[in-house]
C-alpha positions as CSV (number, residue, x, y, z in Angstrom):
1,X,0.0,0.0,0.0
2,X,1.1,3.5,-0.6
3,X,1.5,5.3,2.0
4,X,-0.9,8.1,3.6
5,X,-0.1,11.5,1.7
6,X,0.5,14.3,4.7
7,X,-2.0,16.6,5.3
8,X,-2.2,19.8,7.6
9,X,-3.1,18.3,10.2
10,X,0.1,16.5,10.5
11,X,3.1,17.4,12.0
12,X,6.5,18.1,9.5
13,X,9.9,17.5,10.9
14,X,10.2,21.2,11.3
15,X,7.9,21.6,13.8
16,X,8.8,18.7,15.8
17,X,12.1,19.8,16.1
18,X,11.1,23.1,17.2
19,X,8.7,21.7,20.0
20,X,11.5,18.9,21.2
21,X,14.6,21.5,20.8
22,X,14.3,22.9,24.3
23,X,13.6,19.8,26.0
24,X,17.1,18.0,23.9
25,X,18.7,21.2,24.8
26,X,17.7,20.9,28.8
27,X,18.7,17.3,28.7
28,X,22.1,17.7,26.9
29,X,22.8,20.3,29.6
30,X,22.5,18.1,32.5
31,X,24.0,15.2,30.9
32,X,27.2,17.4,30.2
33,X,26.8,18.8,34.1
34,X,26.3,15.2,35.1
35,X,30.0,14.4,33.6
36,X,31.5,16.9,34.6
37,X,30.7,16.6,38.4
38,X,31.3,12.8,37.9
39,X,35.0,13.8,36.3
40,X,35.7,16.2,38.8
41,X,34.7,14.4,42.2
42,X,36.1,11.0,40.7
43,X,38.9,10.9,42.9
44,X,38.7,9.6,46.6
45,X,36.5,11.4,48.6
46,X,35.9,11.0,52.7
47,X,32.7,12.7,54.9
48,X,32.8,14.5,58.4
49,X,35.8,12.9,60.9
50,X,37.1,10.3,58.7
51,X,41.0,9.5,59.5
52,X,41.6,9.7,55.8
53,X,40.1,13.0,54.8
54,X,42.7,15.9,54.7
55,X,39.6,18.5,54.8
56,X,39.1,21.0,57.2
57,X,36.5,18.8,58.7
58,X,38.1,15.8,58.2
59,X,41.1,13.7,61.1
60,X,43.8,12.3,59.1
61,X,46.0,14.8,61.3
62,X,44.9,12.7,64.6
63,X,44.9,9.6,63.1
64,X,48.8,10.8,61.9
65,X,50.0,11.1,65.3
66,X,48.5,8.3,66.7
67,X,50.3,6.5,64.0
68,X,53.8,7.7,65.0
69,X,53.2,7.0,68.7
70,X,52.9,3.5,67.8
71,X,48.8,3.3,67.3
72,X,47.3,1.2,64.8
73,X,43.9,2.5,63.3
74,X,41.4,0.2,61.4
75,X,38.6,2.4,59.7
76,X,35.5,0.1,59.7
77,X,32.1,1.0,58.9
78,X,29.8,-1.7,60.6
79,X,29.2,-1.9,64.4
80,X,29.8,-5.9,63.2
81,X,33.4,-4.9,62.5
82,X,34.1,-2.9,65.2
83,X,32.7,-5.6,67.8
84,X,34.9,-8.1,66.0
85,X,38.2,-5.9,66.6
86,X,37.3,-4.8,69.9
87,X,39.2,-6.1,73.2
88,X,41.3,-4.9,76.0
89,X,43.6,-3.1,74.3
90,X,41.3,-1.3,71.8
91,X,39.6,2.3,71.5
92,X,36.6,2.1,69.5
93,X,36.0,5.4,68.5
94,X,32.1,6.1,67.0
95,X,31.7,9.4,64.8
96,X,27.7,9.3,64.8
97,X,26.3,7.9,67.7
98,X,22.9,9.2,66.8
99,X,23.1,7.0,63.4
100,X,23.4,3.4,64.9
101,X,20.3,1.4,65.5
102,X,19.3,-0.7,68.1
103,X,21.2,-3.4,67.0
104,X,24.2,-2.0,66.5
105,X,24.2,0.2,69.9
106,X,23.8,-3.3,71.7
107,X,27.0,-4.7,69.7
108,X,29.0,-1.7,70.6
109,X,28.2,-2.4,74.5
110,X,30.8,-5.1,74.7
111,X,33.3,-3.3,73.6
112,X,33.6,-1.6,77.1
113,X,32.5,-5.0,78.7
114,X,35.8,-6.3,77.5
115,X,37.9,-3.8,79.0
116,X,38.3,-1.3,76.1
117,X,36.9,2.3,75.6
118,X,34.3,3.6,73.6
119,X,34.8,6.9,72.6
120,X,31.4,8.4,71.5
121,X,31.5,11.9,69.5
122,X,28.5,14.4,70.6
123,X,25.7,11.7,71.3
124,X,22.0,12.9,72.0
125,X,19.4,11.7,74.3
126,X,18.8,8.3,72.3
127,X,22.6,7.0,71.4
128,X,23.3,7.9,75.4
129,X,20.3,6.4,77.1
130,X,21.8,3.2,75.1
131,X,25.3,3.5,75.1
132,X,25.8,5.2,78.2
133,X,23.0,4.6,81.0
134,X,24.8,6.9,83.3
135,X,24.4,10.3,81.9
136,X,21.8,12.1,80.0
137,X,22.0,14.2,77.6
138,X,20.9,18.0,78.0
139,X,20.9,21.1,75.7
140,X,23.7,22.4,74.0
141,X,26.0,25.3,74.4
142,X,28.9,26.7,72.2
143,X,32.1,25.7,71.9
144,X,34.5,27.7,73.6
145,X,38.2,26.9,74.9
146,X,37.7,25.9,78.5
147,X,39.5,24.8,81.8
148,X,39.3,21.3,82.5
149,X,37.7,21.7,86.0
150,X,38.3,18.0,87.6
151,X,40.9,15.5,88.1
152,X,40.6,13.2,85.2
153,X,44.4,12.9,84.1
154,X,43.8,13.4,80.5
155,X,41.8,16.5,80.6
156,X,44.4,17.7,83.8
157,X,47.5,17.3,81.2
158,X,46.2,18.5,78.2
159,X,44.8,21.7,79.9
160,X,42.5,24.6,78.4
161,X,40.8,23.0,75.2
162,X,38.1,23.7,72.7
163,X,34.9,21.6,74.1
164,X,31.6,22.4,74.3
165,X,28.4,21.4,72.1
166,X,26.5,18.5,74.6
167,X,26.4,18.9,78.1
168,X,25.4,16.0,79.6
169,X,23.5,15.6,83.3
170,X,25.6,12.6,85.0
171,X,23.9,10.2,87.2
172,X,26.8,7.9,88.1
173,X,28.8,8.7,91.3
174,X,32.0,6.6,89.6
175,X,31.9,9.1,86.4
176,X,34.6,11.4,85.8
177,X,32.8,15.6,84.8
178,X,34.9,18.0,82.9
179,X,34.7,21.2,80.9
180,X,32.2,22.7,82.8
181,X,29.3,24.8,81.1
182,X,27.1,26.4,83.4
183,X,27.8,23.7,85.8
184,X,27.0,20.4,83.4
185,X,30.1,18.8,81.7
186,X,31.1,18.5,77.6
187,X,33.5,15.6,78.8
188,X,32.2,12.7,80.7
189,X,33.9,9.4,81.7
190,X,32.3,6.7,82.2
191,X,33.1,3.5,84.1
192,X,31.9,-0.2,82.4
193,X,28.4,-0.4,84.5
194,X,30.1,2.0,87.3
195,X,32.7,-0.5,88.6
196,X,33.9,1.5,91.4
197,X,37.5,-0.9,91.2
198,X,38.4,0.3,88.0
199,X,40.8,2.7,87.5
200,X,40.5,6.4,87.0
201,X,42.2,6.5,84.2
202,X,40.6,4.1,82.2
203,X,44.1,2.1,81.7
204,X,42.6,-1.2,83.0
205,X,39.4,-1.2,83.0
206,X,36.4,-1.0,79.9
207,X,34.7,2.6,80.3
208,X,32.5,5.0,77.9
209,X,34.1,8.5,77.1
210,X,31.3,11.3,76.1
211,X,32.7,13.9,74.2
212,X,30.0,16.7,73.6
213,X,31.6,18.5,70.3
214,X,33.8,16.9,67.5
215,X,35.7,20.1,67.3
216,X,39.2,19.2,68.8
217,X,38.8,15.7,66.2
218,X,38.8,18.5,63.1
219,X,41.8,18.9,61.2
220,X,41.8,22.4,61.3
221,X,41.2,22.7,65.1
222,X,43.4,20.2,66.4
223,X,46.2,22.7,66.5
224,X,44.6,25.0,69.0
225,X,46.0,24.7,72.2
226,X,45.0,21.3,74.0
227,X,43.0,19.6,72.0
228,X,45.6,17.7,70.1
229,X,46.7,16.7,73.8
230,X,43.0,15.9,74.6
231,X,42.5,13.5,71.6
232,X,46.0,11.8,72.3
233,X,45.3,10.8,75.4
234,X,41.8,9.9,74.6
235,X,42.5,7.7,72.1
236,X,45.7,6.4,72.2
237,X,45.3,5.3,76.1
238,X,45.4,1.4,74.4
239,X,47.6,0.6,71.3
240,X,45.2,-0.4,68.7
241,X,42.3,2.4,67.5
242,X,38.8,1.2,65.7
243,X,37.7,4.3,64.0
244,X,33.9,3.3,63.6
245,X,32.2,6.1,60.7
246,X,28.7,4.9,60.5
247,X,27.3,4.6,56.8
248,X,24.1,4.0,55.3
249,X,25.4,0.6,53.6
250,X,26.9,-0.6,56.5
251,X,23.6,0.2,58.7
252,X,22.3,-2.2,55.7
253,X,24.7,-5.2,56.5
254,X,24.4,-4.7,60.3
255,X,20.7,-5.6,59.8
256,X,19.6,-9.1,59.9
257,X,16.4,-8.4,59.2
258,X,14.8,-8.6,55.0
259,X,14.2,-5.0,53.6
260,X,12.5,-3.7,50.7
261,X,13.8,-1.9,47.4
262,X,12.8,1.4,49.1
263,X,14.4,0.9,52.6
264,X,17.7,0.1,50.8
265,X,18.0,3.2,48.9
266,X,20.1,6.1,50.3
267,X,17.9,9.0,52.7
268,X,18.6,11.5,49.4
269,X,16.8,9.7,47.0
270,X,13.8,10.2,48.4
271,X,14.1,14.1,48.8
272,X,15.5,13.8,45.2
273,X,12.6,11.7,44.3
274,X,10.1,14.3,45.8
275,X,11.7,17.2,44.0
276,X,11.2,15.4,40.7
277,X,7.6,14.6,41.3
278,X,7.6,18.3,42.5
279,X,8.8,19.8,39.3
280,X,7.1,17.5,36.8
281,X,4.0,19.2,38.6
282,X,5.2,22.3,37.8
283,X,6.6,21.7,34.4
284,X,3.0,19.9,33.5
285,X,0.9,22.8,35.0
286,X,3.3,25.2,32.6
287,X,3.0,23.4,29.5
288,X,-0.9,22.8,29.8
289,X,-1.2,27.0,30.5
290,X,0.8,27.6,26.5
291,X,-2.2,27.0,24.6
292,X,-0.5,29.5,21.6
293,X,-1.8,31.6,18.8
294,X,-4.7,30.1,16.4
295,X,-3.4,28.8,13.5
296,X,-5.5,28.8,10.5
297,X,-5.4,25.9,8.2
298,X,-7.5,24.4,5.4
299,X,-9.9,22.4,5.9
300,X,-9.2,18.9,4.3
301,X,-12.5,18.6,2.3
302,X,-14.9,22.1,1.0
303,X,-18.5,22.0,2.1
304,X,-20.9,23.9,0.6
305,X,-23.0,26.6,2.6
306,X,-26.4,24.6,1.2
307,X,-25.3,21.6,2.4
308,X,-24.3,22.6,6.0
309,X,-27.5,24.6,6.1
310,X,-29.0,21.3,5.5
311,X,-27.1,19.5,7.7
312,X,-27.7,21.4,10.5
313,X,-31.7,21.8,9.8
314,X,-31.7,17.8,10.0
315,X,-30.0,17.7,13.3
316,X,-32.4,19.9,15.0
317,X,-35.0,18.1,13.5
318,X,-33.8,15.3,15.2
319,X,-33.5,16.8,18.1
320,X,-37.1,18.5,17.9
321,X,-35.4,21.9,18.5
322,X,-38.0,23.9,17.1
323,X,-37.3,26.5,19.5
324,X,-33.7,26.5,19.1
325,X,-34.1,26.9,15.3
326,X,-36.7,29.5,15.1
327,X,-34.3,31.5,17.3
328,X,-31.9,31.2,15.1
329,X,-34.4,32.3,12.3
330,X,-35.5,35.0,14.5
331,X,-31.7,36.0,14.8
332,X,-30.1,36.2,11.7
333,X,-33.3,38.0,10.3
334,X,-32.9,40.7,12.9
335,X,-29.4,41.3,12.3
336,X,-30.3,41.8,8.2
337,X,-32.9,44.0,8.8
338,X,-30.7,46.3,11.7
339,X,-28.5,46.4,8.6
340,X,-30.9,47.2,5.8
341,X,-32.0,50.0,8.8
342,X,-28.9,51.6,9.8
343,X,-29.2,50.4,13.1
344,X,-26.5,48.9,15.0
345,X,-25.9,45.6,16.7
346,X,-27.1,46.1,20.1
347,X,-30.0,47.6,18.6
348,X,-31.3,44.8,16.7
349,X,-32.3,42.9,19.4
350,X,-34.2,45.4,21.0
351,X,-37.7,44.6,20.4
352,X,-39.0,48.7,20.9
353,X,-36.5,49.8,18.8
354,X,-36.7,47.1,15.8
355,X,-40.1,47.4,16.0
356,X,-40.3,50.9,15.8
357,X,-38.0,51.2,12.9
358,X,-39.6,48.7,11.2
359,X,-43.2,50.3,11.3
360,X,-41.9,53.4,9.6
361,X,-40.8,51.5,6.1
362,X,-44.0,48.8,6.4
363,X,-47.6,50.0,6.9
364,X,-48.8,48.4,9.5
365,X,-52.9,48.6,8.9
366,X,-52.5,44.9,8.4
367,X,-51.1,41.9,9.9
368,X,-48.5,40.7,8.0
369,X,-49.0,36.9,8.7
370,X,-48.0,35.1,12.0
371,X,-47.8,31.2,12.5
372,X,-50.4,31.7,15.0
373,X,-53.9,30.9,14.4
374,X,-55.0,34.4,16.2
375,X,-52.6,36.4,15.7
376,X,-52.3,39.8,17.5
377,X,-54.6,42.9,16.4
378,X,-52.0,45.3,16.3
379,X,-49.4,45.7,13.8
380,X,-46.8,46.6,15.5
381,X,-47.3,43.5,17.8
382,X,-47.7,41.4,15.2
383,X,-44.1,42.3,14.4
384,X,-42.6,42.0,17.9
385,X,-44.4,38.2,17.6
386,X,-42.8,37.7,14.3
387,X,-39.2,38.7,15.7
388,X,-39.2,38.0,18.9
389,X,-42.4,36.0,19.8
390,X,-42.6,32.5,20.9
391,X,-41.4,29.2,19.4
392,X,-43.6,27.2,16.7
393,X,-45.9,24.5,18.5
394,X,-44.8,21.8,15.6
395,X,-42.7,21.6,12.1
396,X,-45.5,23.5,10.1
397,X,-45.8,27.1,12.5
398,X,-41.6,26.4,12.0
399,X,-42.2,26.5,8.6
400,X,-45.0,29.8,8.4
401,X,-42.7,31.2,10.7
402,X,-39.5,31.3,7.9
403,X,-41.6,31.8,5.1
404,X,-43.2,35.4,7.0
405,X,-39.5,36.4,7.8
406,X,-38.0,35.7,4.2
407,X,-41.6,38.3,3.2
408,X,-40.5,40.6,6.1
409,X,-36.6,41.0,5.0
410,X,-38.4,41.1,1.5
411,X,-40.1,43.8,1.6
412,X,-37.8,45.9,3.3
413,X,-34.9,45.4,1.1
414,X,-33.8,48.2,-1.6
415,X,-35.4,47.5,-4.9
416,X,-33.5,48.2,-7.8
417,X,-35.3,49.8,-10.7
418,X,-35.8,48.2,-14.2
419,X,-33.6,49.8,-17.1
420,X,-35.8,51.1,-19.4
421,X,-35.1,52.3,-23.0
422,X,-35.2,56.1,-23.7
423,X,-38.2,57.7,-25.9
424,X,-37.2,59.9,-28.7
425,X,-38.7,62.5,-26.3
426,X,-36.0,61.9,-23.7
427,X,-33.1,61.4,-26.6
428,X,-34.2,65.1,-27.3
């Protein structure tokens, strides 16, 4: 078969490619952006406290020292992990206390049971109620450099240091309270289930360390007088360091339980998600509003006037929509004759007016013919019936009713005179 020749009505390659152009050009834009970032951020790149970022926020400069004093640091990201490297001689240090589950707070708990520490960086309410039943946490303050204020041997050598951020209300007469802010500590020591034989300094015996701000952790900070003295002592009081950073994949092995597609995808994806859904709204509510200029174009197949006359007569018909098409009669009559008048538009369906007009061209002495059987006395209500009176009762009063009209306009249109030819009278 041939195929189907193109008509208006269908769309030429031109104007498809000016409808898609802006959409190819939007997605070519963030497909380039897209490889760009991807080029540029390929290389190795740590978060907050990681032992192997050199950012500003990052600890490799800790984790450096440690390393020449003779400390070994493992980097794990699963409570799993760290609970499988954790003994006597280890620190555990956890970055984000608030990001561990149940699960993996209970996992951690042995850690001090064994006789190691747990260092935990600026917990809230939750991670301490679990990790360190002794203290509760309480609101925050800013972080400032500060006097140690008690007689834990860390905190006494390092000195003034920059602490602050949690404060923490301490319920445990064994606990060791320093750094003072308005009377509640930012450094609390904890020992393993307040063992009153173990010692102070947390040499020989498992405790908890609370530490209210990472601060003194941050490359850029550690500098600043004690805090790199702090965090030396903290963490390399045993010889081996497990530097716990909590991750979204390894909260995902930690889990023994079965998770859906949606629980397994990152926390961004489902603010990215929303902010899709978001502006598809948007970009669907701004399409719909460009409706654009009428276009005129040719109709694929020429009908004649008679024939949708006709076709529209039959459908009211039909329909029995007498009144609908004696109102249309009534109508386009009206308008003619406001024409053939001089009156205007708003004029011609003003019955007092037409009328009036009217009865100045047409004696009115008679009726002029109404599809009524008793038409109105009056001539000048026998037009306002004609014009604007009510619709026929069946198809004949429909059909009286055009046939008086056609008289009507009739009679008050121009008519031209006959050409005559001249008598000798006139040629003279």
């Amino acid at each position: 078969m041939s195929p189907e020749p193109a008509t208006s009505l269908s769309p030429t390659a031109v104007q498809i490619w000016r409808r898609a152009r802006g959409l190819l050009f939007a997605a070519a834009v963030l497909a380039v952006s897209g490889v760009a970032i991807a080029a540029i951020r390929s290389g190795p790149e740590y978060g907050l406290l990681d032992p192997r970022s050199t950012d500003k926020h990052g600890s490799k400069a800790v984790a450096e020292l440690l390393r020449k004093r003779g400390i070994s640091t493992d980097v794990v990201a699963t409570s799993a992990e760290a609970e499988k490297a954790a003994d006597s001689d280890t620190t555990v240090l956890v970055t984000d206390p608030d990001a561990l589950s149940r699960h993996q707070a209970a996992e951690l708990r042995t850690v001090s049971r064994r006789g190691g520490r747990t260092v935990l960086v600026a917990p809230g309410r939750t991670a301490t109620r679990t990790l360190a039943p002794g203290a509760r946490a309480g609101t925050p303050t800013p972080v400032e450099l500060t006097p140690p204020d008690c007689d834990f041997p860390p905190a006494l050598r390092a000195g003034d240091a920059e602490v602050g951020g949690v404060r923490y209300r301490v319920t445990s007469d064994q606990a060791d309270t320093c750094y003072l802010h308005r009377s509640l500590p930012s450094l609390v020591r904890l020992p393993v289930d307040g063992d009153g034989g173990s010692d102070r300094t947390g040499a020989n015996a498992g405790d908890t360390v609370l530490l209210g701000a990472p601060d003194p952790l941050y490359n850029q900070r550690l500098a600043h007088r004690g805090n790199a003295s702090l965090m030396l002592q903290l963490l390399g009081s045993r010889p081996h360091l497990v530097w716990y950073v909590p991750s979204s994949s390894g909260s995902a092995a930690d889990s023994d339980d079965e998770r859906g597609l949606l629980e397994l995808l990152p926390g961004g994806w489902s603010w990215a998600a929303i902010q899709l859904f978001v502006a598809a709204v948007l970009a669907a509510l701004w399409r719909s509003r460009r409706l654009g200029p009428l276009v005129q174009e040719q109709l694929p197949v020429s009908v004649r006037a008679s024939e949708a006359a006709e076709g529209r007569a039959r459908l009211y018909q039909r329909a029995d929509a007498r009144d609908s098409a004696a109102e249309a009669l009534r109508s386009a009559t009206r308008q003619r004759i406001a024409n053939l008048l001089g009156l205007g538009a708003a004029e011609a369906h003003s019955p007092h007016v037409l009328t009036s007009a009217i009865a100045t061209r047409v004696p009115t002495s008679k009726p002029l013919g109404l599809p009524t059987a008793s038409p109105p006395p009056d001539g000048s209500a026998n037009l306002n019936y004609l014009l604007f009176g009510a619709a026929p009762a069946n198809d004949a009063e429909l059909v009286r009713l055009a046939d008086e009209l056609d008289a009507l306009e009739r009679l008050l249109s121009p008519v031209t005179p006959t050409t005559s030819r001249p008598t000798d009278k006139e040629r003279t």
